[in-house]
N, CA, C and O atoms as a GROMACS GRO file, in nm:
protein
  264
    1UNK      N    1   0.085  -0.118   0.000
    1UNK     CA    2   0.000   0.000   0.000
    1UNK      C    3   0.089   0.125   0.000
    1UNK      O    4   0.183   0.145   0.077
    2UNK      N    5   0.046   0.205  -0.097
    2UNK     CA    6   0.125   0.382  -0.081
    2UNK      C    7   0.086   0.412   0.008
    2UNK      O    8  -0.022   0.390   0.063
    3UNK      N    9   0.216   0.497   0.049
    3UNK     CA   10   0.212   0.604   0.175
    3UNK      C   11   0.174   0.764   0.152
    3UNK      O   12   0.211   0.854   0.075
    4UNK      N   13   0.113   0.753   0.223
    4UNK     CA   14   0.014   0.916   0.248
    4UNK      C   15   0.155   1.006   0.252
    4UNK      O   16   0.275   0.975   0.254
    5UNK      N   17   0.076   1.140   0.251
    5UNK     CA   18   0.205   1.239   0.232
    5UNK      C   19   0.252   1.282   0.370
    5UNK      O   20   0.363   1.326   0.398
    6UNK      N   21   0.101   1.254   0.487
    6UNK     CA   22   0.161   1.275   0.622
    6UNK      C   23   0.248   1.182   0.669
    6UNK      O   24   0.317   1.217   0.764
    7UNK      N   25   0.262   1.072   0.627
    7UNK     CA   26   0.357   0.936   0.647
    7UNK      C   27   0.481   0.971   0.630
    7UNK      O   28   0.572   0.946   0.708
    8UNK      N   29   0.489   1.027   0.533
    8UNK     CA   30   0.643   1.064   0.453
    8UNK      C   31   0.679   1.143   0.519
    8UNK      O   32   0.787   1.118   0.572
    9UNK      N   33   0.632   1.238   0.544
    9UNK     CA   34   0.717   1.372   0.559
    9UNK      C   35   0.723   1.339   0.740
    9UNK      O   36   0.804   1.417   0.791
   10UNK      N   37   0.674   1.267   0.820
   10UNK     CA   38   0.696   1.215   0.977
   10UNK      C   39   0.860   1.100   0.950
   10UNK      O   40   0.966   1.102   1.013
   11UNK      N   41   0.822   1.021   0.844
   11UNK     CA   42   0.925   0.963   0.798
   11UNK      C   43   1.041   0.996   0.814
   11UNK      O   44   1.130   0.946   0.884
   12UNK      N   45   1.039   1.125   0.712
   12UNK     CA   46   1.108   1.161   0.656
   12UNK      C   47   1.233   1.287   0.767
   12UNK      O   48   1.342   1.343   0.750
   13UNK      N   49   1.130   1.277   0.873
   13UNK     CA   50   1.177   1.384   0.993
   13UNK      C   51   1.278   1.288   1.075
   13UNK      O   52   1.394   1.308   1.113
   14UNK      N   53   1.166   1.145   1.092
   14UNK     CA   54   1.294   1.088   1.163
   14UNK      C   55   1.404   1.012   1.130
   14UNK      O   56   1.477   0.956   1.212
   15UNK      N   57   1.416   1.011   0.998
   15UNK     CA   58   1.558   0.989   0.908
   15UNK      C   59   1.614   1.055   0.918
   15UNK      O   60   1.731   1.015   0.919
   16UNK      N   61   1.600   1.218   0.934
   16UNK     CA   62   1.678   1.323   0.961
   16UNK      C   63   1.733   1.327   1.118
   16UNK      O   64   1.849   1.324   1.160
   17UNK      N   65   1.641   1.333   1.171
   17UNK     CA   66   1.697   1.301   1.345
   17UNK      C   67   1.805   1.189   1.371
   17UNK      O   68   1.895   1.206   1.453
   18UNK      N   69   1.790   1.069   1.294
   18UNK     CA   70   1.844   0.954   1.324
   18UNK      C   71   1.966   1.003   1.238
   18UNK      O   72   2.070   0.958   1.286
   19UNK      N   73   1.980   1.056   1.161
   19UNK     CA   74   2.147   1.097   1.055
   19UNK      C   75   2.169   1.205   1.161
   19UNK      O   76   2.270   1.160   1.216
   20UNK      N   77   2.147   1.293   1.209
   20UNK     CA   78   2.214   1.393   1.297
   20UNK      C   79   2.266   1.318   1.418
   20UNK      O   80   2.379   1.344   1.460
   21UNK      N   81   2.195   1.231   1.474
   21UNK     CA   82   2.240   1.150   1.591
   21UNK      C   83   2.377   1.090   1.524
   21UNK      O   84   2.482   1.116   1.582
   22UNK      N   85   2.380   1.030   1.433
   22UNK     CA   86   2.477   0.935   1.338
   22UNK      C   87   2.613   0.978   1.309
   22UNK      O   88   2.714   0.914   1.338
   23UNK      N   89   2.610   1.078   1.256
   23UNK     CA   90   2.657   1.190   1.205
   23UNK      C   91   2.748   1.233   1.408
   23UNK      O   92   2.864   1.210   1.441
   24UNK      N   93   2.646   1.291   1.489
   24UNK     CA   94   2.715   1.306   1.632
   24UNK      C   95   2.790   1.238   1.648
   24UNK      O   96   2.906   1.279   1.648
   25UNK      N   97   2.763   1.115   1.668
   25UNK     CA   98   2.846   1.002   1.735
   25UNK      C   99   2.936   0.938   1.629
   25UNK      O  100   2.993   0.836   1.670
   26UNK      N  101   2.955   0.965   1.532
   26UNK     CA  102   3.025   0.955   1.435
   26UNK      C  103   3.173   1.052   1.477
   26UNK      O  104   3.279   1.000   1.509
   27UNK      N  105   3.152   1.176   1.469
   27UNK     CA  106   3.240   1.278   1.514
   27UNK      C  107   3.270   1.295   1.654
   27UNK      O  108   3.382   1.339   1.683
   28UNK      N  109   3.179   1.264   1.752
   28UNK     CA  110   3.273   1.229   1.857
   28UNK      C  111   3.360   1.084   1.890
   28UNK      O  112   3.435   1.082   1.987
   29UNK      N  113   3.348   0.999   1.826
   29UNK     CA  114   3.424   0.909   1.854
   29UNK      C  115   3.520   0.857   1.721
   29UNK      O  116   3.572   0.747   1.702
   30UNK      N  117   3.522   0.954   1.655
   30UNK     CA  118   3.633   0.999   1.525
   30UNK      C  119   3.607   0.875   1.414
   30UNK      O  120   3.697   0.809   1.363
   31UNK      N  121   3.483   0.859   1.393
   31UNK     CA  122   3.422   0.744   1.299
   31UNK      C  123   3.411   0.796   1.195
   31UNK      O  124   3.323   0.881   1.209
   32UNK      N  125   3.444   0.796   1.104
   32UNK     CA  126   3.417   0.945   0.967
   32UNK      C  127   3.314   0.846   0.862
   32UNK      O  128   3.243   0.908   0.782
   33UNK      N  129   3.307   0.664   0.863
   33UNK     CA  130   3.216   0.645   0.812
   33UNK      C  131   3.059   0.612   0.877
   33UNK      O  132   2.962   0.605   0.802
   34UNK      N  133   3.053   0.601   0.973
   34UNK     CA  134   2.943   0.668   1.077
   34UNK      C  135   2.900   0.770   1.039
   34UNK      O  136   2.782   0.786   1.007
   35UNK      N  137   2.998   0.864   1.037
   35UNK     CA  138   2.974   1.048   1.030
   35UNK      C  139   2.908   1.060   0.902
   35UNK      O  140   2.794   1.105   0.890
   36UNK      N  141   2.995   1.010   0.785
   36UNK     CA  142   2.950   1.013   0.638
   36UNK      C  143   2.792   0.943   0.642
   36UNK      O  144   2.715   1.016   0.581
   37UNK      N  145   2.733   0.839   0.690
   37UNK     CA  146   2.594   0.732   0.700
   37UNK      C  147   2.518   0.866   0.759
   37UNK      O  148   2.408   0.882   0.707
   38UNK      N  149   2.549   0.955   0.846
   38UNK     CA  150   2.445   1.016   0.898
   38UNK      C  151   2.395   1.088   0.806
   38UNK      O  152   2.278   1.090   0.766
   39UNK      N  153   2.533   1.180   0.757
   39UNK     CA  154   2.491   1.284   0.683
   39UNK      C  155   2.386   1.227   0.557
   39UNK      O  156   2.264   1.243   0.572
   40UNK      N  157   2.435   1.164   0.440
   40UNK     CA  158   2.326   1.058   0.377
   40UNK      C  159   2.212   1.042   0.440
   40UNK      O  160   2.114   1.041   0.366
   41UNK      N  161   2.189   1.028   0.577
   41UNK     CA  162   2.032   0.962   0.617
   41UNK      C  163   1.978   1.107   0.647
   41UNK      O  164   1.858   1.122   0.622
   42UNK      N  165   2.029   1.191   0.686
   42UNK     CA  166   2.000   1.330   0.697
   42UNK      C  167   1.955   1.365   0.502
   42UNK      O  168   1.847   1.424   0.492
   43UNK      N  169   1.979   1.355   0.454
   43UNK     CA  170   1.987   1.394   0.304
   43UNK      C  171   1.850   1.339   0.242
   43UNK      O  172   1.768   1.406   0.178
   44UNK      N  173   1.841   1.209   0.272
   44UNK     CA  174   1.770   1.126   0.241
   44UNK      C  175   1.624   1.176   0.282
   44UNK      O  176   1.524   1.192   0.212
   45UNK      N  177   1.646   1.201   0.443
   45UNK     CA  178   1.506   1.210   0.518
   45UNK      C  179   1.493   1.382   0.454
   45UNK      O  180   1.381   1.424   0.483
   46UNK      N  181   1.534   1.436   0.415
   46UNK     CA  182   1.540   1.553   0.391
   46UNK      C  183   1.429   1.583   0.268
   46UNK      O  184   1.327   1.652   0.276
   47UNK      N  185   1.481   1.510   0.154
   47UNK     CA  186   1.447   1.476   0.041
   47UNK      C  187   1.288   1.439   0.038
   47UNK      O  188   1.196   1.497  -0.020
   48UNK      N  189   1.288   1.321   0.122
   48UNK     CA  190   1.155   1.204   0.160
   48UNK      C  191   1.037   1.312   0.203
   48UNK      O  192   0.924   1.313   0.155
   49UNK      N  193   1.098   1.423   0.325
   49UNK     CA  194   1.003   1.463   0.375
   49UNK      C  195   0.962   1.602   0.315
   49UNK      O  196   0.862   1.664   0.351
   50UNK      N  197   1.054   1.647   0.215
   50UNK     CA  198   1.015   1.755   0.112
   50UNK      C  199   0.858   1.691  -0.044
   50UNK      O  200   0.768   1.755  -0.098
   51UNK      N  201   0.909   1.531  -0.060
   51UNK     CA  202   0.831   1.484  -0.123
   51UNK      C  203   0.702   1.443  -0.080
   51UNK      O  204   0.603   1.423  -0.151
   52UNK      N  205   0.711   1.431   0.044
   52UNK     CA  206   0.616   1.394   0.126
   52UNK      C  207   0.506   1.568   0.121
   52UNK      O  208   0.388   1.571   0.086
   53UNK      N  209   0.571   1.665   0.155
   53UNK     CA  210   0.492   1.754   0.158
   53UNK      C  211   0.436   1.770   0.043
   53UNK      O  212   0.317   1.800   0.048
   54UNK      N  213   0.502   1.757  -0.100
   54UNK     CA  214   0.434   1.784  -0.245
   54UNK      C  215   0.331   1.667  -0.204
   54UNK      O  216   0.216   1.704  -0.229
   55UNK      N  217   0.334   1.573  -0.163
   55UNK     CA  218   0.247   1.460  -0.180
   55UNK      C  219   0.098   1.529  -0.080
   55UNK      O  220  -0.020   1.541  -0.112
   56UNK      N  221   0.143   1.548  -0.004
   56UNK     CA  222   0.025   1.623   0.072
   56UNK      C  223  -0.058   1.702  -0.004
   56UNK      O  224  -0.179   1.693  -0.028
   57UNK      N  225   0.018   1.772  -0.036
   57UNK     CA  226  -0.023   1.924  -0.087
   57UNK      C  227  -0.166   1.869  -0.202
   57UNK      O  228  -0.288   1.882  -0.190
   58UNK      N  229  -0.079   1.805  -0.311
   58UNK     CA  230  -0.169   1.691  -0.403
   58UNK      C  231  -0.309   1.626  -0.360
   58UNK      O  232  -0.416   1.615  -0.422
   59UNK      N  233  -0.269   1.588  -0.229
   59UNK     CA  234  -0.351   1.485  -0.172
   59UNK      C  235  -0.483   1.615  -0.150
   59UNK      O  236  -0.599   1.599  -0.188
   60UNK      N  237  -0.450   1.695  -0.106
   60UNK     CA  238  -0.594   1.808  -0.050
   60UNK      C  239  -0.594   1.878  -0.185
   60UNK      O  240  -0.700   1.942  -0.183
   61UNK      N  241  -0.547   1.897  -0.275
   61UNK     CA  242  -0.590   1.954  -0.388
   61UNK      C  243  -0.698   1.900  -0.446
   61UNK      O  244  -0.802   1.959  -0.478
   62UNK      N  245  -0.664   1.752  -0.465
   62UNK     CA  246  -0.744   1.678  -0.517
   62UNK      C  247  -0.887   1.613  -0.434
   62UNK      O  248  -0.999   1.593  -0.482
   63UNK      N  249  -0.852   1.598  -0.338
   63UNK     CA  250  -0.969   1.548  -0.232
   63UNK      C  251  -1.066   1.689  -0.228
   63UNK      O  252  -1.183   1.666  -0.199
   64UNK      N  253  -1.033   1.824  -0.251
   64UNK     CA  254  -1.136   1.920  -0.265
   64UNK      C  255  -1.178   1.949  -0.396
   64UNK      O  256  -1.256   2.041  -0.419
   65UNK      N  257  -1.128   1.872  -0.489
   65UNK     CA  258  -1.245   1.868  -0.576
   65UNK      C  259  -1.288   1.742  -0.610
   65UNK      O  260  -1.312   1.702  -0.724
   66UNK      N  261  -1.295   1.693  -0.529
   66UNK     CA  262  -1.434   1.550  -0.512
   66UNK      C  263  -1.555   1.599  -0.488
   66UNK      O  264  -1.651   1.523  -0.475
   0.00000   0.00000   0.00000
């Protein structure tokens, strides 16, 4: 089943949280491919939850003209 656009973009927030955490503990314990995985999941969720909002946006465009 597709995911709604509120799905995504909640998704898409905590891919970003979870790469900043990643990314932290990456750089404090001098892991640079840790560090590098966060930034990517940061990028990713970034992306997801920007598409997620077009998906929204769509979703009530269209549901008001039903």
């Amino acid at each position: 089943m597709a995911k709604d656009g509120f799905t995504n973009k909640v998704e898409g927030k905590l891919e970003k949280v979870s790469g900043k955490i990643k990314e932290a503990v990456g750089d404090a314990t001098d892991n640079r491919s840790l560090e590098r995985e966060g930034k990517k999941e940061q990028l990713k969720g970034n992306v997801q939850e920007k598409a997620g909002k077009v998906q929204q946006d769509f979703e009530d465009v269209t549901k008001d003209r039903r």
